[in-house]
C-alpha positions in Angstrom: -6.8 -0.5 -4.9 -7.1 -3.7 -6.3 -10.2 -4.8 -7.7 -11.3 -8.2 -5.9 -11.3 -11.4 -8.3 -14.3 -12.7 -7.4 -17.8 -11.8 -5.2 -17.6 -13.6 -1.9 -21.2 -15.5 -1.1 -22.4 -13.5 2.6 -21.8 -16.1 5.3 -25.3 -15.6 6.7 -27.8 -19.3 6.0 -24.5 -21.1 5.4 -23.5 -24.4 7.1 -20.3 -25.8 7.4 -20.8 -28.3 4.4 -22.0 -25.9 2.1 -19.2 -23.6 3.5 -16.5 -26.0 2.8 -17.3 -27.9 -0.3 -19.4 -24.9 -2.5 -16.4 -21.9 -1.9 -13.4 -24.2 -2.7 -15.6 -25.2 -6.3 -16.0 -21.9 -6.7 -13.4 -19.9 -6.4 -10.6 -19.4 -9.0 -7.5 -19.7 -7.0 -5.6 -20.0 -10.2 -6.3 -16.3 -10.6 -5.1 -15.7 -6.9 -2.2 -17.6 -7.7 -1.1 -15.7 -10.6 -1.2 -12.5 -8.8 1.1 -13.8 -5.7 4.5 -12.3 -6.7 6.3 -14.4 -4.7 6.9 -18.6 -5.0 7.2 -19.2 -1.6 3.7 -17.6 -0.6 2.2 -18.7 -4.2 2.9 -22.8 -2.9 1.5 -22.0 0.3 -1.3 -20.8 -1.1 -1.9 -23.2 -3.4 -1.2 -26.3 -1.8 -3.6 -25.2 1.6 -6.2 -23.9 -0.5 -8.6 -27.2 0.1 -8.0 -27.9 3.4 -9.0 -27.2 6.6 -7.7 -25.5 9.0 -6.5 -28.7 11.1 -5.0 -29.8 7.9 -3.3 -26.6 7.1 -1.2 -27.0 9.9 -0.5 -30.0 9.8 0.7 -29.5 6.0 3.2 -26.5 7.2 4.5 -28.7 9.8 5.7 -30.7 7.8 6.9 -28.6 5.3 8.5 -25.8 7.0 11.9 -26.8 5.7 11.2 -25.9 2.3 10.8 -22.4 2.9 13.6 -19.5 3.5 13.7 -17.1 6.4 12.1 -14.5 4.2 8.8 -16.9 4.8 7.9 -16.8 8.6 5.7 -18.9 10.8 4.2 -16.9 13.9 3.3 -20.6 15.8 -0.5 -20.9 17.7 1.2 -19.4 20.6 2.6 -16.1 19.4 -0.5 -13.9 20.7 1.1 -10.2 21.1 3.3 -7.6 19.2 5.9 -8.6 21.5 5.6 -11.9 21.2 6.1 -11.5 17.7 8.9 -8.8 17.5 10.6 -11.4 19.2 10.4 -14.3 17.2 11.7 -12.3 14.4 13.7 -10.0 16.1 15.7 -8.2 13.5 13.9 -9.9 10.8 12.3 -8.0 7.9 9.9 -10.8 5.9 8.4 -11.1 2.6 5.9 -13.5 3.7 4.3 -14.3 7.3 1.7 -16.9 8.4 0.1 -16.5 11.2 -1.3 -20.0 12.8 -3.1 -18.1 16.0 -6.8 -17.3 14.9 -7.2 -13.7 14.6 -9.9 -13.3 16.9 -8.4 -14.9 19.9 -5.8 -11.9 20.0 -6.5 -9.5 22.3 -4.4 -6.3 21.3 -5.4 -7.2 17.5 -5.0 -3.6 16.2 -1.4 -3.6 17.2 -0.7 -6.7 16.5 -1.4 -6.2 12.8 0.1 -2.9 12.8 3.6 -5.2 14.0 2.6 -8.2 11.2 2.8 -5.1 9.4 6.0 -3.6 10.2 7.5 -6.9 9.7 7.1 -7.2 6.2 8.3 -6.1 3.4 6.2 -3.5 1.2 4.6 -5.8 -1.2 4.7 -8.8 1.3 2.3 -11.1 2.1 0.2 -12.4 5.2 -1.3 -15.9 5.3 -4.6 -15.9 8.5 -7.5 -17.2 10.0 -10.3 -16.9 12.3 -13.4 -18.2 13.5 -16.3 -15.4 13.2 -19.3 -14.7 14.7 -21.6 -16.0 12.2 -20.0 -19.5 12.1 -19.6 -19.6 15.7 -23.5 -18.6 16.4 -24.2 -22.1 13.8 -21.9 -23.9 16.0 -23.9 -23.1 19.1 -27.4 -23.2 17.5 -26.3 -26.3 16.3 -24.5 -28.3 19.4 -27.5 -27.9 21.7 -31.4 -28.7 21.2 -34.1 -26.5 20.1 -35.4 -24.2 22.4 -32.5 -23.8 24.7 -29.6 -23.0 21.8 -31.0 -19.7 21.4 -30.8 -19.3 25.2 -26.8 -20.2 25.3 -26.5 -18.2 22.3 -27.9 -15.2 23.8 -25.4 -15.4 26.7 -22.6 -16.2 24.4 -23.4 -13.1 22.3 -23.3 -11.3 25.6 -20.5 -12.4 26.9 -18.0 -12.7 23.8 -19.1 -9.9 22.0 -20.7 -7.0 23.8 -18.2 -7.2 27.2 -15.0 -6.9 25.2 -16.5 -4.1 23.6 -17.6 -2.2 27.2 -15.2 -0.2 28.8 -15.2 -1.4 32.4 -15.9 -4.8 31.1 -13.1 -5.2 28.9 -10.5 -6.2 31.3 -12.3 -8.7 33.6 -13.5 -10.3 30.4 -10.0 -10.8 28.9 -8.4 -11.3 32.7 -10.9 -14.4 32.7 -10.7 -15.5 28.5 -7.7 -14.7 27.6 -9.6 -13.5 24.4 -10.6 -17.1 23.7 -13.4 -17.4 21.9 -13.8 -13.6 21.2 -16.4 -13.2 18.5 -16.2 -11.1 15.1 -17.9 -10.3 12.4 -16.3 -10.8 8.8 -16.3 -7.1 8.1 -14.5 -6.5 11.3 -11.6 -8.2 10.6 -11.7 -7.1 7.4 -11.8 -3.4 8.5 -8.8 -4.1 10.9 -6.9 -5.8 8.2 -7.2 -2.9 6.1 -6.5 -0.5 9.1 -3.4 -1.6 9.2 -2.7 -1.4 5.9 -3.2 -4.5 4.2 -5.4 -5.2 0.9 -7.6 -8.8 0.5 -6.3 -11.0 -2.1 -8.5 -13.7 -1.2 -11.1 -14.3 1.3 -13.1 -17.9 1.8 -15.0 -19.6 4.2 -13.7 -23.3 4.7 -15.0 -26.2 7.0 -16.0 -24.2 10.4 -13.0 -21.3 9.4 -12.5 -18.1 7.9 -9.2 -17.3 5.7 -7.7 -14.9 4.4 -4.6 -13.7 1.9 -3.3 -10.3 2.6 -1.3 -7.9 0.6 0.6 -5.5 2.2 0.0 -2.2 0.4 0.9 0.9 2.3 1.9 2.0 6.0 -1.1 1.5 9.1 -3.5 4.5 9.6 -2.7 6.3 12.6 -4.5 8.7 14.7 -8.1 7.8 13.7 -10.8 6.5 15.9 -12.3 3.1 14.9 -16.4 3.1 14.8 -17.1 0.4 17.9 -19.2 2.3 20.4 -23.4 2.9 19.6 -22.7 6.2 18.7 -19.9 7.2 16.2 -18.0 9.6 14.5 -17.6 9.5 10.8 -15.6 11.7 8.7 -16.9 13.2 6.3 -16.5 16.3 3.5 -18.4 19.5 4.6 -18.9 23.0 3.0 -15.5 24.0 1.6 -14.1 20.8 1.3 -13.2 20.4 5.3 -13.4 16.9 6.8 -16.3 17.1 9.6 -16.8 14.5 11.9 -20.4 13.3 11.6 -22.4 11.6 14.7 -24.8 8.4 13.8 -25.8 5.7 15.8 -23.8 2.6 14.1 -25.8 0.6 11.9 -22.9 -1.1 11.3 -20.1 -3.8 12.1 -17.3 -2.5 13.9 -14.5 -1.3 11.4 -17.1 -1.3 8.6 -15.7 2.7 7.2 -12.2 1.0 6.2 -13.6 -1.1 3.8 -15.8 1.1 1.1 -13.3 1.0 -1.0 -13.7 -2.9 -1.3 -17.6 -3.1 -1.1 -17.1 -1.0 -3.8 -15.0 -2.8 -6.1 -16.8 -6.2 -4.5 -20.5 -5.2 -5.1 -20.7 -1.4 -7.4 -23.5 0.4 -6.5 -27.6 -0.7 -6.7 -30.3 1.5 -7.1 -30.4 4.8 -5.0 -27.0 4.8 -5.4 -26.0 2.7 -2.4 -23.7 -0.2 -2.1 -25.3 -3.1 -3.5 -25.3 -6.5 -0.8 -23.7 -4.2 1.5 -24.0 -6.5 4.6 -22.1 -4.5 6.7 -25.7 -3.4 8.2 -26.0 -5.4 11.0 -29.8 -6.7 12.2 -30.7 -3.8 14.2 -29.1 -1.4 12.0 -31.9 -2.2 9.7 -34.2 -1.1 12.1 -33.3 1.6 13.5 -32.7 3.4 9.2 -36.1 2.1 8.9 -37.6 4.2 11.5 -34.9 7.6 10.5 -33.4 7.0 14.1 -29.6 6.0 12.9 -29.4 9.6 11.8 -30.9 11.6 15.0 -27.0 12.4 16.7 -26.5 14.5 14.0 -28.8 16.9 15.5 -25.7 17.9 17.3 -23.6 18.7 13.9 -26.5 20.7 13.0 -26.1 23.2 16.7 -22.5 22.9 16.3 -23.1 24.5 12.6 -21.5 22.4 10.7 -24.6 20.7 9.0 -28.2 22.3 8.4 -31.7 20.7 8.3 -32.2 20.5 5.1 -29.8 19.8 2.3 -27.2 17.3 0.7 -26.0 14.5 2.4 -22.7 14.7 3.8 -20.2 12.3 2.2 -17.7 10.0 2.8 -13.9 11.0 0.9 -14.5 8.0 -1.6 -18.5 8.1 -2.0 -17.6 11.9 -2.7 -14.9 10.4 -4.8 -17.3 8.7 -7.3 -19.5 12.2 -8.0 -18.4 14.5 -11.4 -15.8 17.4 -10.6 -18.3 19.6 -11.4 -21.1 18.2 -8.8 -18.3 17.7 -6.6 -17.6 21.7 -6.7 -21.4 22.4 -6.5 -21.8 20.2 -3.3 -18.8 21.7 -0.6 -20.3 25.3 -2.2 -23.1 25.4 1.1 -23.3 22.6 4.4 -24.3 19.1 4.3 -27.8 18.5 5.5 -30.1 16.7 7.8 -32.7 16.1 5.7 -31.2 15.1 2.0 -33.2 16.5 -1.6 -33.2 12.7 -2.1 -36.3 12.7 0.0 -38.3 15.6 -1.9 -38.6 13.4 -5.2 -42.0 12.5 -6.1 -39.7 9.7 -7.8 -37.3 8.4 -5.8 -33.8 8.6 -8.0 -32.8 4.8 -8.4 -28.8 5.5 -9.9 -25.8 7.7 -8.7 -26.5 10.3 -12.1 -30.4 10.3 -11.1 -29.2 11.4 -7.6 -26.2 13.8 -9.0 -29.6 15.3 -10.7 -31.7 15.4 -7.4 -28.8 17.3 -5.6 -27.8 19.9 -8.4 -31.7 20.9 -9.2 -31.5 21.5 -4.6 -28.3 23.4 -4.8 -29.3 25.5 -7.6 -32.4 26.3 -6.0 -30.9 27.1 -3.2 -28.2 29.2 -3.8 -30.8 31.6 -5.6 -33.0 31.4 -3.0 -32.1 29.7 0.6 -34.5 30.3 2.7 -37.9 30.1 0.1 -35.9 26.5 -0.8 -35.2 25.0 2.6 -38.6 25.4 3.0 -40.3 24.4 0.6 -38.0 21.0 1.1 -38.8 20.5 4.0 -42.5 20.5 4.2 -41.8 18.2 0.9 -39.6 15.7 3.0 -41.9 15.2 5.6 -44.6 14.9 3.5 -43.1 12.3 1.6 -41.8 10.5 4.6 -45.1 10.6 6.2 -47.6 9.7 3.8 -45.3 8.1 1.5 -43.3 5.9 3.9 -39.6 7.2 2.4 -36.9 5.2 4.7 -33.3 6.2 5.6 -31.0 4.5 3.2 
């Protein structure tokens, strides 16, 4: 994957002013520009990268006849697959711009899975949408103190948590026709990777969210995204099987399809942990503070795929970044509950301090397993009783 060209400020504390005037300073778009392989896309790009979204519009408009038919233009109203299948019906593009915010589509999944199959490998996708952040100052800001956090509590309700509840789903996009639907950054991020696209570039501009999408490979298929309270993570177990793992979500929808570019946005802090990783939502925070995003996989562990105590279990590309050797050591017994992290009298701040932490647990206890779980365990819940030691 392609290593981002520049660390994107979190949208979070940000008005529209300081949105639209401090991103465009900042970001080098030459560098974007260079890596656009194609012209047509690299002038689009170029020549809409200060305006607004109003203005971007307007500028394709009325330039629409400089471009080929390799360059398409999906207009406000193209909101479906087959909307778009048949605007370019037997059409295979290098570049496609879609004018309809992203998060007024209802089917989005399949509808980037079709932007997809419409282009070319290599091809490009020009977007926008208006997210939940910049949407929450809009209302806080639009009505007076006191009663914008009342309309915003409604809004949240009703554009964010009933598309998301089954039962509630279809009377709310009967009645909306997903207008004014609200996501969060990483969401459409995680779709837009889904589907199998990379980021080029990302910006918030004037009230909007862009984006510049690469298409990379074919969309996943058969996977479940993480939406619901509880989820289902993959993740590698003893032997090197994939196990599905159960967590509350402390996270934005979508958020596991984009580690790969928190990584290469961010690295890693201390602990070993993604550093600025703001897909933790508000109450994600809270509930990691008080161990209770982790208490589902209580069921892993009567299943017997997990134990109470031992190493935590892994995503494919956290796992990715250990040594082949630790890599080895770890799949060699289950993941645990309750992580060797935990047992430190010093908490290990970096990934090798952590490698350390696991290999002196493994070793211990695959000389001696049961005289080693224990001995863990009371540690752990010493340490996270007396010495206040959070989920991470």
């Amino acid at each position: 994957m392609r290593k981002p060209l520049f660390p994107l400020q979190y949208e979070s504390g940000l008005n529209y002013d300081e949105v639209g005037h401090k991103n465009v300073a900042n970001i080098p778009h030459e560098e974007v520009s260079r890596r656009i392989e194609d012209d047509e896309m690299q002038q689009l790009f170029s020549e809409m990268k200060p305006l607004s979204l109003k203005m971007c519009l307007q500028w394709m408009k009325s330039h629409r006849q400089e471009f080929s038919e390799k360059t398409g233009f999906a207009e406000i109203e193209v909101s479906s697959s087959a909307m778009l299948q048949h605007v370019f019906w037997r059409k295979t593009l290098k570049n496609l711009v879609v004018k309809r915010p992203l998060n007024t589509i209802i089917y989005l999944d399949q509808f980037l899975y079709t932007c997809n199959q419409k282009l070319e490998m290599g091809g490009y996708m020009w977007c926008n949408a208006r997210t939940a952040q910049l949407k929450k100052e809009t209302v806080l800001k639009d009505f007076p103190p006191g009663l914008n956090w009342v309309v915003y509590f409604f809004h949240y309700l009703w554009h964010r948590v009933c598309p998301r509840v089954h039962g509630l789903q279809k009377i709310y996009f009967g009645i909306t026709k997903g207008k004014n639907r609200t996501m969060h950054r990483v969401e459409v991020i995680g779709r837009a990777y889904r589907a199998g696209f990379e980021v080029l570039d990302e910006e918030f501009r004037q009230g909007d969210y862009f984006l510049l999408l690469h298409k990379v490979k074919e969309p996943m298929r058969g996977d479940v995204p993480s939406e619901g309270p509880i989820v289902r993570l993959n993740r590698v177990g003893k032997g090197g099987e994939m196990i599905g793992v159960y967590k509350f979500r402390t996270m934005h929808p979508y958020s596991e399809y984009i580690q790969g570019y928190i990584y290469a946005h961010n690295g890693l802090q201390e602990k070993g942990k993604f550093s600025d990783d703001y897909r933790v939502n508000s109450w994600g925070k809270l509930l990691r503070s008080l161990w209770l995003d982790e208490l589902p996989m209580v069921m892993n562990v009567l299943k017997g795929q997990m134990k109470l105590v031992g190493v935590r279990p892994l995503s494919r590309q956290y796992y990715g970044l250990y040594t082949p050797e630790m890599q080895q050591l770890r799949i060699r017994v289950k993941p645990g509950l309750l992580p060797p992290f935990y047992y430190e009298e010093h908490t290990p701040e970096s990934l090798e301090e952590i490698q350390d932490s696991e290999r002196r647990y493994l070793e211990a206890y695959l000389a001696h397993p049961v005289r080693t779980d224990i001995r863990y365990f009371f540690g752990i819940v010493k340490n996270i009783l007396f010495k206040h030691k959070k989920s991470q």
